[in-house]
Kinemage of the C-alpha trace (Angstrom):
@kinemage 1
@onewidth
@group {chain A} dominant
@subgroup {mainchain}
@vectorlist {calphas} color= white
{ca unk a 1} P -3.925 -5.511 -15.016
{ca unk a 2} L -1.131 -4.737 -12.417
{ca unk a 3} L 2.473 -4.891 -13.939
{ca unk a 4} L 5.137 -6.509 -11.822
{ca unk a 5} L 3.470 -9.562 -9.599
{ca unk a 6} L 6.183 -10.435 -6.492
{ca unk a 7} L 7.113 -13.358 -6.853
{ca unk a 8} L 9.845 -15.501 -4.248
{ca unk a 9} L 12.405 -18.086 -4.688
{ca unk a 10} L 11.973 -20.902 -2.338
{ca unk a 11} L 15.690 -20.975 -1.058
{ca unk a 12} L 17.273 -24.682 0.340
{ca unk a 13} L 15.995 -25.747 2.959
{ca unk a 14} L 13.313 -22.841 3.704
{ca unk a 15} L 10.147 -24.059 5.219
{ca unk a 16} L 7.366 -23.506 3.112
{ca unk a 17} L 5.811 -21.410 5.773
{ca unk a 18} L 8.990 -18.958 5.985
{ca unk a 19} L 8.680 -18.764 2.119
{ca unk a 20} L 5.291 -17.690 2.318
{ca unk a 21} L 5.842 -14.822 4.865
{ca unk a 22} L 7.987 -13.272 2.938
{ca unk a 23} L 5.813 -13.606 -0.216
{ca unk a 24} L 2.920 -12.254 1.879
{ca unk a 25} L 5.055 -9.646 2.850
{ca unk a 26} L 6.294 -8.864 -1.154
{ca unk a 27} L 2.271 -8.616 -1.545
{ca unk a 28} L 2.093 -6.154 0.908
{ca unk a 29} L 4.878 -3.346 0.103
{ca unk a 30} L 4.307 -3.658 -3.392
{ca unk a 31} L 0.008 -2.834 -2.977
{ca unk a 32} L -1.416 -6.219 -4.711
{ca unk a 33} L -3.615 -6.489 -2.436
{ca unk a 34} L -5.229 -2.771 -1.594
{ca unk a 35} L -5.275 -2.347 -5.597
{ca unk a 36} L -7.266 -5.497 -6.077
{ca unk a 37} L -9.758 -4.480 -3.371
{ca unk a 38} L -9.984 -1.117 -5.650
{ca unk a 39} L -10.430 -2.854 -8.795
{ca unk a 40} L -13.105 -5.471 -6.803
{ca unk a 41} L -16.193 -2.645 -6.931
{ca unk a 42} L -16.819 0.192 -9.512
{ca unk a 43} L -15.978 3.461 -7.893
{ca unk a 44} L -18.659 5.926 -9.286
{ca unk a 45} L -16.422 9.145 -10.208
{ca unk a 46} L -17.400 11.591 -7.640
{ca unk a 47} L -16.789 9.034 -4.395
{ca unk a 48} L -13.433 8.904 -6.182
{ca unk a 49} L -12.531 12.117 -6.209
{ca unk a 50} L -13.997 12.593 -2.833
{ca unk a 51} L -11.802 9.663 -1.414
{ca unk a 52} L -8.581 11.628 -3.228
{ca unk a 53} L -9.490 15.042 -1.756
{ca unk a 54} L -9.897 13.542 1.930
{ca unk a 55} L -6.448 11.299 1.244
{ca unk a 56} L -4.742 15.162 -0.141
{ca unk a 57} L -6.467 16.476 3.249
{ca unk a 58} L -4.393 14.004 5.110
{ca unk a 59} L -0.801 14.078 3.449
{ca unk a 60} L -0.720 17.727 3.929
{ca unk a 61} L -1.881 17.681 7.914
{ca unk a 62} L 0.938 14.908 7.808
{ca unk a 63} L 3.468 17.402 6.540
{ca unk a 64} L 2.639 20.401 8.584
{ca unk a 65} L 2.320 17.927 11.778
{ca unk a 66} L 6.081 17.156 10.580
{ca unk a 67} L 7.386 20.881 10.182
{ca unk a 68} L 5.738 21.401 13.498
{ca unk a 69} L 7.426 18.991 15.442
{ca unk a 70} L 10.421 19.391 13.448
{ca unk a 71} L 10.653 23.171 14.351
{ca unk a 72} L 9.485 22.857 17.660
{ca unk a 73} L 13.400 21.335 18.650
């Protein structure tokens, strides 16, 4: 089960719609949602480590993309 669940205070007079915004957005940073669309469907163990590879692929092209521009100034 996930740990910490976001949760918001409804502050004096906050519209209900302003209260949910910012619980949506609570949602968001904290990855409810993305690890409940993990969790929805069994993820046989090689797609998984397939999916990790292409996401270790991508953080280190994000890196040297960074050093690049970085040391291109």
């Amino acid at each position: 089960m996930i740990g910490n669940l976001p949760g918001v205070q409804v502050r004096e007079e906050e519209s209900f719609e302003n209260a949910l915004r910012r619980f949506k957005r609570k949602c968001e940073k904290s990855g409810v949602l993305t690890e409940l669309k993990r969790r929805q469907h069994f993820e046989k163990p090689s797609v998984k480590r397939k999916r990790k590879a292409i996401q270790a692929r991508k953080k280190i092209l994000r890196k040297l993309a960074e050093e690049r521009r970085l040391g291109l100034r």
